[in-house]
N, C-alpha and C positions, 0 to 999 in steps of 0.2 A: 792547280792542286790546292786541295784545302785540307787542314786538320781539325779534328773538330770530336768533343765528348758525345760519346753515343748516347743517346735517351732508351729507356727500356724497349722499346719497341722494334730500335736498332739493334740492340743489343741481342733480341731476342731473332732477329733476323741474320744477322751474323753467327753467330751460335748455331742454329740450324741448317743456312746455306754454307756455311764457309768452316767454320770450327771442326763441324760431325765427319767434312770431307779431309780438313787438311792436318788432323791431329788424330794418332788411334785412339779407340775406344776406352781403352785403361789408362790413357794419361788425360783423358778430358772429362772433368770437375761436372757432375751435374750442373744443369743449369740453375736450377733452386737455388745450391749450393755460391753459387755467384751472386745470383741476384740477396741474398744474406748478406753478403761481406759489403756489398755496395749499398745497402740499408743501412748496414754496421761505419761507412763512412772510410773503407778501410781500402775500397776497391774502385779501381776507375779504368772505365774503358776508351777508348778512342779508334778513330778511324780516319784513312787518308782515302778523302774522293776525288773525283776528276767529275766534277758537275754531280749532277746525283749514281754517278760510278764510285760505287766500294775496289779500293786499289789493293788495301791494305791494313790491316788493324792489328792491335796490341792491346792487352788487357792486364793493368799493374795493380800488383799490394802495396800501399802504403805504410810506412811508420813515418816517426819523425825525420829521420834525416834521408834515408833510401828509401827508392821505389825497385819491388822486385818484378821483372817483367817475365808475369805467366804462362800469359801466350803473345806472339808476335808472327806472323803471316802476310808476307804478299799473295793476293788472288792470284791461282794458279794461270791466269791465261796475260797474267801484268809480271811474269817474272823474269828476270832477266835483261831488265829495262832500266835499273839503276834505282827501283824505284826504292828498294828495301832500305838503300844507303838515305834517300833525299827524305823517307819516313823517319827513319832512327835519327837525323840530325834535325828534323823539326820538333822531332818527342821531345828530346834533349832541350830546344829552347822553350817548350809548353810547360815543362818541369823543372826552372832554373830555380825554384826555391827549395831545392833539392840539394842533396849533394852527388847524389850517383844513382845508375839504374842498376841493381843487381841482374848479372843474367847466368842463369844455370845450365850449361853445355854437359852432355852425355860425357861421362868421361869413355875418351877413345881408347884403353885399354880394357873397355868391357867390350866393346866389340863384339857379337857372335860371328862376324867374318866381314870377307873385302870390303864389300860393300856398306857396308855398315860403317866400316872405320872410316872409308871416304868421305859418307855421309858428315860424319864426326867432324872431322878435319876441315870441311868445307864451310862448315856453319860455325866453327872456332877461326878459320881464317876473315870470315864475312864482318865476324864481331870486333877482329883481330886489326882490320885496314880503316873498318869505321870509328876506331880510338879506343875500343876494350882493352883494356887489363887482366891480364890472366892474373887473380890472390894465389896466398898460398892457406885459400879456403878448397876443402869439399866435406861434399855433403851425400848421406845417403837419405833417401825420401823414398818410405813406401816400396823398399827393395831397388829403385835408381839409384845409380850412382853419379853424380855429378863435381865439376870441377866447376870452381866459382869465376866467375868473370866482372870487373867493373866496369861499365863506361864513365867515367867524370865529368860530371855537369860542372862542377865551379873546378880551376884550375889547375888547386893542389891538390897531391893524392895525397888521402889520410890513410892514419897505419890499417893494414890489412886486418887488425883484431878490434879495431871502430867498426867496419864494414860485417867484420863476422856476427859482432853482437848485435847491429842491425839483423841480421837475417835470421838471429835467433829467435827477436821479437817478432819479426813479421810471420815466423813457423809457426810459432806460437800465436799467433793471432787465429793461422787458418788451420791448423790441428787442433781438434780438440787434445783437451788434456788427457784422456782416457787413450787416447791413438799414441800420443806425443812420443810417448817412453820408450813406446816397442815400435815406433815406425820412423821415428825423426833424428838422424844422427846427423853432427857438424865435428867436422875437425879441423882446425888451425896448426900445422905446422910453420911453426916460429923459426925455423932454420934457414 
């Protein structure tokens, strides 16, 4: 297995083959809207293959000190193969000038039913076994509601309100300002 920065032409292949399938409609970013942020210096993609097999990809924002991860996917027919865990821990070594990868889980109290909150729960446990941090960051984006998670690339964990004002800068990289006010909420509870 290899990890490796997608070139546009990857990227625009994953996006269509894999992206359109494995993410609804209204939570995935035109592709324009991508290929901008990664013009802008602010966005970077990757992918984990097995020869020229796409296993798995992850698509992050940058600021200075955190990376927030976008989208992250195992190929539907490579799941449940370990692969998700051996991906996220070579991301983690590809971005050790880092200090963390933000990752944004559905908060499981939005739930519209069972199966949904399992869904929740499973993908907060996945993040949970592979070294994330659940902050006492959430966020609402665009009417989601999300609870904030860290994974830690360097060893210490910094205060949760480092991490917040990270993700404040990275919203605001990829919201326009005209969106920002009425669609972009962060709360920090300090208790």
């Amino acid at each position: 297995m290899n990890l490796k920065k997608l070139d546009n032409e990857e990227i625009v292949s994953v996006y269509n083959n894999h992206m359109k399938i494995d993410f609804p409609a209204q939570e995935l970013k035109p592709l324009d809207v991508i290929q901008k942020l990664i013009k802008r210096k602010i966005y970077i993609c990757y992918g984990l293959y097995d020869n020229d097999k796409l296993l798995a990809y992850a698509f992050l924002i940058t600021s200075d000190l955190y990376l927030l991860l976008d989208y992250y996917a195992v190929c539907s027919e490579c799941r449940c193969k370990g692969i998700g865990s051996k991906f996220l821990n070579m991301l983690k070594e590809k971005c050790k000038d880092y200090e963390g990868i933000i990752i944004e889980v559905e908060k499981i109290e939005y739930a519209v039913n069972e199966s949904q909150e399992a869904e929740r729960k499973r993908r907060i446990d996945f993040y949970k076994r592979n070294g994330a941090l659940m902050t006492k960051i959430s966020s609402e984006l665009f009417n989601v509601n999300f609870s904030i998670m860290c994974l830690l690339i360097c060893s210490i964990r910094k205060d949760d309100f480092i991490i917040c004002e990270s993700l404040k800068t990275i919203y605001k990289q990829m919201v326009p300002s005209s969106l920002y006010s009425k669609y972009v909420k962060i709360t920090y509870d300090e208790e």
